[in-house]
C-alpha positions in Angstrom: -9.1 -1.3 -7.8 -6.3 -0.2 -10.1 -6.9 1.8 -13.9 -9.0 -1.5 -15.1 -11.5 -1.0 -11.5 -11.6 3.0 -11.8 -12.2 1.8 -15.8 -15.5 -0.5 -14.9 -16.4 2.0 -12.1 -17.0 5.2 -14.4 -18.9 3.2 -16.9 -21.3 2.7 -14.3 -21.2 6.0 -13.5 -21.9 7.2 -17.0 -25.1 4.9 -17.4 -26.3 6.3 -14.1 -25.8 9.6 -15.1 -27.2 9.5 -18.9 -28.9 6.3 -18.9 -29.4 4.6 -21.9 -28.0 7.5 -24.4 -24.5 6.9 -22.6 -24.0 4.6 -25.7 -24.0 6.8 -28.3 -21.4 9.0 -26.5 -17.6 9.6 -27.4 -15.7 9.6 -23.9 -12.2 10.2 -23.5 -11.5 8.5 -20.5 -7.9 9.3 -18.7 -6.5 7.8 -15.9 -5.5 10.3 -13.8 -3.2 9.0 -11.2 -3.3 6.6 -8.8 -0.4 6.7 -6.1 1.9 8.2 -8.0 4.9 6.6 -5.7 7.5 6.9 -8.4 6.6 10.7 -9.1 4.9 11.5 -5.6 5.3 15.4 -6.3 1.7 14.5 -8.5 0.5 12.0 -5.8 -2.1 14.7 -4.2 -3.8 16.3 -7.1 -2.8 13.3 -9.6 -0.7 13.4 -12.5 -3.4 14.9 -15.0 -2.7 18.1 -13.0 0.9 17.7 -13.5 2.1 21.3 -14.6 4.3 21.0 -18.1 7.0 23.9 -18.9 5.5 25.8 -21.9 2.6 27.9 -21.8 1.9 31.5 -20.4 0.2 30.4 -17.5 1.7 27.3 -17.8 -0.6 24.1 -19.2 -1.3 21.1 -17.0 -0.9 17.4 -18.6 -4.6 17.7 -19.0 -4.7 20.4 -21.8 -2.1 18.7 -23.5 -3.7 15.6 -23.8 -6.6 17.3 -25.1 -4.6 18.8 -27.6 -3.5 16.0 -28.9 -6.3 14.1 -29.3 -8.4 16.9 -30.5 -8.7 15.4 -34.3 -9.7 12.0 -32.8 -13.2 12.5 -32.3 -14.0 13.2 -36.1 -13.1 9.9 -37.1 -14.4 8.1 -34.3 -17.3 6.5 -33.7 -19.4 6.2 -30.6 -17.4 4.3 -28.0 -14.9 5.2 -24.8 -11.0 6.2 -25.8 -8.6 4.9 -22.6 -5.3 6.9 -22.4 -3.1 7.1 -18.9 -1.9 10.8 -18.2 1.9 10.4 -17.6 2.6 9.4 -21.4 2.6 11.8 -24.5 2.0 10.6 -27.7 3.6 12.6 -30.6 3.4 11.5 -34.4 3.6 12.6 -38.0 1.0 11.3 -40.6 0.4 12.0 -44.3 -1.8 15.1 -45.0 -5.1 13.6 -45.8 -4.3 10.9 -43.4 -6.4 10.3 -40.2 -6.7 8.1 -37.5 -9.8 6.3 -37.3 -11.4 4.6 -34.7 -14.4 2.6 -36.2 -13.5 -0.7 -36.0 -15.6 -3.5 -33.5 -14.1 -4.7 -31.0 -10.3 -2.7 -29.5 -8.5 -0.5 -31.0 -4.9 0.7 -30.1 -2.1 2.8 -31.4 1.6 1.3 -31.7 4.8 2.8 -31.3 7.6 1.2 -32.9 10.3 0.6 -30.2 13.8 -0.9 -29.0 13.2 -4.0 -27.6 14.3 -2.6 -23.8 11.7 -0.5 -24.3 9.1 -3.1 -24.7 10.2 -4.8 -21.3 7.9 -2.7 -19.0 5.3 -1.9 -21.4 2.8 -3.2 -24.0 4.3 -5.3 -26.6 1.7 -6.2 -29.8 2.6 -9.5 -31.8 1.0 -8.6 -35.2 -0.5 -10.1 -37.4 2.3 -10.7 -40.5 -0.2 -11.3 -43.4 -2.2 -7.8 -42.8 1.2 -6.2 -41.7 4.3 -4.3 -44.0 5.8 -2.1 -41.7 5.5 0.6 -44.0 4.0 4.0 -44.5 3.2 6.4 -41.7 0.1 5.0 -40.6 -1.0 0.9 -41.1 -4.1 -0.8 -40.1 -4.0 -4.1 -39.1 -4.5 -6.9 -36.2 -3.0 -8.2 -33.4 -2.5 -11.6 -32.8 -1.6 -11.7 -29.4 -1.0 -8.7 -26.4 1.6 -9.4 -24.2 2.7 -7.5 -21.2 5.6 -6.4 -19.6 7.5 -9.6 -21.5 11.2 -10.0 -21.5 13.4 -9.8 -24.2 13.1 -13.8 -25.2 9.7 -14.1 -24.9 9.2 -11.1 -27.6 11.3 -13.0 -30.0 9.4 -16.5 -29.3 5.7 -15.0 -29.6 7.0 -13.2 -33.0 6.8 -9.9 -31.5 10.2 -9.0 -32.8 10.6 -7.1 -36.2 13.1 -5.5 -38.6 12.0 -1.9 -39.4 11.5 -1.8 -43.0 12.3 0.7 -45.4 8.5 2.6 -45.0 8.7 2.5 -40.9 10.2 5.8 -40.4 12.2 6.1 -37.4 13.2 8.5 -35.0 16.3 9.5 -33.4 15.9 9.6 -29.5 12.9 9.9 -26.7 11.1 7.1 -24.4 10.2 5.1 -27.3 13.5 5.7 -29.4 13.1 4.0 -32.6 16.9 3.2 -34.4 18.0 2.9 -37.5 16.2 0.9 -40.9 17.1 -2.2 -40.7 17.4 -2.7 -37.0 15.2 -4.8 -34.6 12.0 -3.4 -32.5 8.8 -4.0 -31.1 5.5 -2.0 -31.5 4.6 -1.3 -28.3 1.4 0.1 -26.5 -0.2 3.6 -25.5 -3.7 4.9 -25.5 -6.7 2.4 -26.8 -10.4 2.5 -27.9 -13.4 0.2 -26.6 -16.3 0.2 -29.5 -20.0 0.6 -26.8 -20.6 -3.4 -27.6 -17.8 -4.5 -25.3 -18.2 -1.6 -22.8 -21.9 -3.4 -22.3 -20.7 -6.4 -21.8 -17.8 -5.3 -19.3 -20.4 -2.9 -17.3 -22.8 -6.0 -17.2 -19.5 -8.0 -16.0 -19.1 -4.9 -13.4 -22.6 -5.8 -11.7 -22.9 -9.1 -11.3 -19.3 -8.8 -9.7 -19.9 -6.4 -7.4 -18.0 -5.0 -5.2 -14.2 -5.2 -6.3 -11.4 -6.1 -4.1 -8.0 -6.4 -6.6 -6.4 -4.3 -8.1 -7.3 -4.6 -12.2 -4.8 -3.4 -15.1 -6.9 -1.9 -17.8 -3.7 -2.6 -20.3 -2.4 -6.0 -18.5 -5.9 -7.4 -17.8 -7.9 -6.2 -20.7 -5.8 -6.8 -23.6 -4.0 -10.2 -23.2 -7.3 -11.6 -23.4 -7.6 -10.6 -27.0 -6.7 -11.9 -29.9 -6.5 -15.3 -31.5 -2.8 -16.1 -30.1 -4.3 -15.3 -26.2 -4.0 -17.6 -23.8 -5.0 -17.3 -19.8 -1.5 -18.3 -18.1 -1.0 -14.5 -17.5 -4.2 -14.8 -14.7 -2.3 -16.1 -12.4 1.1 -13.9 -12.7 0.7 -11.2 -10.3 4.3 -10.2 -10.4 3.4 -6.5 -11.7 0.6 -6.3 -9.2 1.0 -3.5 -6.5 -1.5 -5.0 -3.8 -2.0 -8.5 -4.5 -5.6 -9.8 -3.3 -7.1 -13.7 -3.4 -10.2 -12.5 -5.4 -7.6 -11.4 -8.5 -7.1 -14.3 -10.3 -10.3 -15.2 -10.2 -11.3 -12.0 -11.6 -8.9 -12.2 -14.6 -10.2 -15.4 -15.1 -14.1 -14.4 -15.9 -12.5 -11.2 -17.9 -10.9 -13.4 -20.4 -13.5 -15.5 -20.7 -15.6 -12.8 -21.3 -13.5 -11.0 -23.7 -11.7 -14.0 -25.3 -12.4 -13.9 -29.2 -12.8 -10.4 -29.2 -11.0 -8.0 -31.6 -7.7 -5.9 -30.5 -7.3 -3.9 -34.2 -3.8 -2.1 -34.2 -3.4 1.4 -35.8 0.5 0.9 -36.4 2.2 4.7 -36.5 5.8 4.3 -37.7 6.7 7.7 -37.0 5.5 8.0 -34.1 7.2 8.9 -30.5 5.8 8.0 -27.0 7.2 9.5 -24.0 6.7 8.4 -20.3 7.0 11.2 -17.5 5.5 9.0 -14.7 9.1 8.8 -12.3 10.9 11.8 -11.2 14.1 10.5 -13.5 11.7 10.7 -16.6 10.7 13.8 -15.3 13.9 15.4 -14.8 15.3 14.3 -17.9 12.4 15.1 -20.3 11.9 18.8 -18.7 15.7 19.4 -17.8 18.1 18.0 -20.3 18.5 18.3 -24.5 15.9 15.5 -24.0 13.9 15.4 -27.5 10.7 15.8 -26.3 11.9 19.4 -25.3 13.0 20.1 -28.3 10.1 18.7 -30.2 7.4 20.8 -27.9 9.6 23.7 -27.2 9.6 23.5 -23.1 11.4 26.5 -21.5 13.5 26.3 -18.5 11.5 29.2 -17.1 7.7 28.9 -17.7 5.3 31.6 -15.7 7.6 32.7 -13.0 9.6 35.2 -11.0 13.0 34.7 -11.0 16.4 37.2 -10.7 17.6 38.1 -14.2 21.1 37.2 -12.7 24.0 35.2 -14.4 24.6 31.7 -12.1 21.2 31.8 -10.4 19.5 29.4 -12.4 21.5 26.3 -14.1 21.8 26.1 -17.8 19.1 23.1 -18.0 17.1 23.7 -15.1 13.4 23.9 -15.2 11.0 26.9 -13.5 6.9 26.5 -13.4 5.0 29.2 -11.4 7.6 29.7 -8.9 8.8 32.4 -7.2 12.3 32.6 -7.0 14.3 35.7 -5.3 17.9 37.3 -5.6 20.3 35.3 -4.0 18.9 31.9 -4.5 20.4 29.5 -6.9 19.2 26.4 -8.9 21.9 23.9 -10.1 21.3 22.3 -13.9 19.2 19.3 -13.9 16.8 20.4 -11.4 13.2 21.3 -11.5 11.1 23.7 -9.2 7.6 23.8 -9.6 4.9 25.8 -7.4 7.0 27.6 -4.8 8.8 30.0 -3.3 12.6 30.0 -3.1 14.0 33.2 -0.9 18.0 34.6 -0.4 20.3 32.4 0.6 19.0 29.0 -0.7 20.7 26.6 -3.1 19.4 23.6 -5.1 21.8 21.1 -5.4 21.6 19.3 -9.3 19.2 16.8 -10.5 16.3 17.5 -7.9 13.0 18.4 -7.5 10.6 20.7 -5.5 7.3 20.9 -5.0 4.3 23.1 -3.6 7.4 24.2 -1.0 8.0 27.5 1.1 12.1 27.9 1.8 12.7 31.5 2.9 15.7 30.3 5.3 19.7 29.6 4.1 20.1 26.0 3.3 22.6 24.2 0.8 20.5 21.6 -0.7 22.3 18.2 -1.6 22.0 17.1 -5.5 19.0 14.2 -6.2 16.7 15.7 -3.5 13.2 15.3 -3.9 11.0 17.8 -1.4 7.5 18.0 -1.7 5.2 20.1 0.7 1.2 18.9 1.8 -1.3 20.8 3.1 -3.5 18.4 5.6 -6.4 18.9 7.7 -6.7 17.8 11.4 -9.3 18.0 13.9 -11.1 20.7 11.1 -7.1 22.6 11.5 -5.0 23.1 8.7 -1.3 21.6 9.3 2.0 20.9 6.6 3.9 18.3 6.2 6.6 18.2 3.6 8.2 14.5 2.4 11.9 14.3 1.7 13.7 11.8 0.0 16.4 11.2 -2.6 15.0 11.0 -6.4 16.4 7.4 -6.6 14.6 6.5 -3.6 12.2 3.2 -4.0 9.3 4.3 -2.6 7.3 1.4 -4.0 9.5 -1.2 -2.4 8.2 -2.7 0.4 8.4 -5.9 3.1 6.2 -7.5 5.3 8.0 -7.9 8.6 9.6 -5.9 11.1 13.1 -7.6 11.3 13.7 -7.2 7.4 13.1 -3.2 7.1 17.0 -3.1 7.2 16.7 -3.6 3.9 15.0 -0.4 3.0 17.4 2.7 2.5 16.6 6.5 2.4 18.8 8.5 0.4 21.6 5.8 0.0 21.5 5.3 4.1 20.1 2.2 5.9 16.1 3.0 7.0 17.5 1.2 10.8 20.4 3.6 10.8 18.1 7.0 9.7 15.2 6.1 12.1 18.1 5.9 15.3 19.4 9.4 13.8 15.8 11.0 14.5 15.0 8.9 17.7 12.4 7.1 16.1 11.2 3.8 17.8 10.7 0.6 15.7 7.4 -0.6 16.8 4.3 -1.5 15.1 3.1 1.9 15.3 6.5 2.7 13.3 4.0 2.3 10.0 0.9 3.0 8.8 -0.1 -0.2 6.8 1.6 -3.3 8.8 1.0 -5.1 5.6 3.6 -3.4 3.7 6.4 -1.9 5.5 8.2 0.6 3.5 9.0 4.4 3.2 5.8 4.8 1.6 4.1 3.9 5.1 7.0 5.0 7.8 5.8 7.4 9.8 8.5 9.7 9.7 7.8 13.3 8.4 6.3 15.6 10.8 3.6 17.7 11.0 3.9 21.2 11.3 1.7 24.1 12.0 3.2 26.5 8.8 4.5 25.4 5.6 8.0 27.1 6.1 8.8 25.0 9.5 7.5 21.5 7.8 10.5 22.3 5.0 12.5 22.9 7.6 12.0 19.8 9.9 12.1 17.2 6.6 15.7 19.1 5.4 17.0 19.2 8.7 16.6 15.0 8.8 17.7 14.8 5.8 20.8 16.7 6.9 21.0 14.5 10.1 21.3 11.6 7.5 23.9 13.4 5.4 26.1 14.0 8.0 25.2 11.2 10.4 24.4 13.4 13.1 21.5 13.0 15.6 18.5 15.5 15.0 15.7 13.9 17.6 11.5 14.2 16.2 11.0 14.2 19.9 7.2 15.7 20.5 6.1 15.8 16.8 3.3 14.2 15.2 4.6 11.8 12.4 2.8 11.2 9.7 3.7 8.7 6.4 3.2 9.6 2.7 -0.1 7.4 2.7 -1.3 9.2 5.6 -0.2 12.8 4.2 -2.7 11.7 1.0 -5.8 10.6 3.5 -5.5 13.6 5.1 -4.5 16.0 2.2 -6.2 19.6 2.2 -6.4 20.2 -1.6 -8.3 23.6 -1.4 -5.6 24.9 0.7 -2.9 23.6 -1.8 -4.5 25.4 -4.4 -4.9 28.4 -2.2 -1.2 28.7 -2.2 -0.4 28.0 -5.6 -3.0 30.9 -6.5 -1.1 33.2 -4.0 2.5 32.1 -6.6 0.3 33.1 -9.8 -1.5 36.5 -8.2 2.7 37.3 -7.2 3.6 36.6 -10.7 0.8 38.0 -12.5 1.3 41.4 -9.7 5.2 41.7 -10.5 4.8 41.5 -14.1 2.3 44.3 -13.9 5.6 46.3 -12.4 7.6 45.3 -14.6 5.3 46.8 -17.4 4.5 49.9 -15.9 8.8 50.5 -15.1 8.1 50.3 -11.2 
């Protein structure tokens, strides 16, 4: 149902669980994670639950986003504040300044941004007689939402500006302002809905029904507001993940519903947003001089175990409630996160790993991403563990057989891996016969310990590497879709609370000199 479904669905779910007093409530309503396919490492427990480097024990996405919006709901009045929870919004306003949500209608905070930037996200065309550009903090309107919009379509909707001497700009991050003087776009991040028009969408909730497309909260919502709006973005589904035949239709009754209604723009000139929603973001962000680890002080080892060793662990690497044991190595750019690294293993550069077990030797290749599931079958507990490279396109996807030679796996043909492996191309071959891609192969198999699932998916993806036959003969394959319909989450946790009780045991040593 997508962010704008899951949007519709909890208001429901807050008038059936407070009734009529639901409307004088302040909600902070976060999306927590869909998918996830371009940072699947968060696909199981969703990206709200994605652990961030600072902290002693370490803080989730979730505590940060509370932190950052914990001034909000002073200044705000009754109503439901939308906010996604791969993004972080950091900015700077005068002292007796706040930001106020009281307005009718939407509300949304803008970011000013290079114009590349505003290709695959939110762009506002304001309003230039209630708009300077100056000061930390402006109020004004929006004439028109667009979304996703390429570079000329900015400049012909009047989206495009020149910062002026008051916007204050910043030197680097996501949403890297440049210098006074040069050209940007405000662009998009978390917005308020005043209780009138979440009445009117929860009414527009019921009479719909049950909902079968995929709605955008940001895309679907917004460009039906303002006076500049116009419906010819119904009918592009081009950003669309799962495209359905009720869709267009549906966009059509939300903009006539919402058409005429306010979108009020809380302008922040020095402002930063950051996306770490793609395990490039992520890497970056949490691994290199990015400036969002500089502005919130992330450590390259946050709540761990790890040998005090020079040469074990890569100037710019990144460490969250792992275990990691003499003898191992992790090369710079790389994160670990939630596991257990024994003697003898190395992490090649710029990867990641997950909720994994690796107490065997193995030289892992640079731009690996391995993340470890727990699953339940037949009321058993089994592992799997996904492999790929971090450039992988796990979103990509066709519809028929005979054009899957299209789809690589780290760099190498999908035809050419599955004949490595032994695997037959069939229609069993994946799990959704609507969209054929690595997100749906059925490739990864399952595996009665955690250890031997790590050691299966590296062993194909050394088969790969060296283009030598390793044969799945026997296993149980299972694709990334399945691994999430049949993912144990209690027993996830389980082992990521056997990682703290280690950590929080060998400091105890460490105090007491044993």
């Amino acid at each position: 149902v997508g962010n704008g479904g899951s949007t519709l669905h909890v208001l429901r779910c807050l008038e059936d669980l407070y009734g009529d007093k639901w409307t004088s409530l302040i909600v902070l309503l976060i999306h927590s994670g869909g998918y996830s396919q371009r940072l699947p490492n968060a696909s199981a427990l969703g990206k709200i639950f994605t652990a961030v480097p600072f902290g002693d024990p370490v803080y989730q996405m979730l505590e940060l986003k509370l932190a950052m919006y914990i001034d909000f709901p002073r200044h705000m009045k009754p109503g439901i504040l939308v906010t996604c929870a791969d993004d972080i919004e950091l900015y700077s306003t005068g002292v007796a300044e706040a930001i106020t949500f009281d307005k009718p209608g939407f509300t949304a905070l803008a970011h000013p941004s290079d114009l590349t930037v505003g290709t695959t996200h939110g762009v506002f065309v304001l309003d230039p007689s209630s708009f300077s550009g100056k000061g930390e903090v402006e109020y004004t309107s929006c004439h028109r939402f667009l979304h996703k919009p390429d570079v000329e379509t900015m400049r012909q909707c009047g989206a495009v500006r020149v910062r002026g001497n008051g916007s204050q700009p910043s030197s680097a991050g996501d949403h890297g302002a440049s210098a006074v003087g040069s050209e940007c776009v405000y662009t998009d991040s978390i917005f308020y809905i005043d209780h009138s028009i979440a009445k009117q969408l929860l009414t527009f909730y019921k009479q719909m029904g049950t909902l079968c497309c995929e709605i955008d909260a940001y895309g679907d919502f917004l460009q039906a507001l303002g006076p500049g709006a116009t419906q010819d973005y119904t009918e592009n589904t081009s950003n669309v993940t799962k495209e359905a035949a009720q869709l267009v239709e549906v966009r059509q009754k939300l903009y006539s519903l919402l058409k005429g209604a306010a979108l009020n723009v809380i302008v922040l000139n020095n402002s930063q947003f950051y996306h770490v929603g793609t395990t490039q973001e992520c890497l970056f962000h949490f691994t290199s001089d990015s400036e969002l680890k500089f502005e919130l002080d992330l450590l390259p080892v946050a709540f761990s175990v790890f040998p005090d060793k020079a040469g074990t662990l890569g100037r710019s690497a990144s460490v969250v409630q792992s275990v990691l044991q003499p003898g191992c190595s992790v090369a710079p750019g790389s994160l670990v996160e939630y596991s257990r690294v024994g003697p003898g293993v190395s992490v090649g550069k710029n990867s990641i790993i997950s909720g994994s077990c690796i107490d065997f030797e193995v030289d892992m290749p640079s731009d690996c991403f391995l993340s470890s599931l727990s699953v339940k079958l037949n009321d058993q507990v089994k592992y799997v563990s996904m492999v790929f490279s971090v450039e992988d396109d796990l979103k990509k996807n066709v519809k028929l057989l005979s054009d899957i030679r299209s789809l690589q796996f780290f760099g190498v043909g999908l035809l050419e891996c599955l004949d490595l492996w032994g695997v037959e191309v069939s229609d069993q071959l994946f799990s959704d016969n609507t969209r054929l891609g690595l997100w749906t192969a059925r490739i990864f198999p399952v595996c009665s310990t955690l250890t031997e699932s790590v050691r299966m998916s590296l062993k194909m993806l050394d088969s790969v590497q060296h283009l030598s036959a390793f044969k799945l003969n026997g296993f149980k394959l299972f694709s990334v879709e399945e691994m999430l319909t049949y993912k144990d989450v209690e027993d996830m946790l389980v082992f990521r609370n056997q990682i703290y009780d280690e950590i929080c045991l060998q400091r105890q040593k460490e105090k007491s000199g044993l």
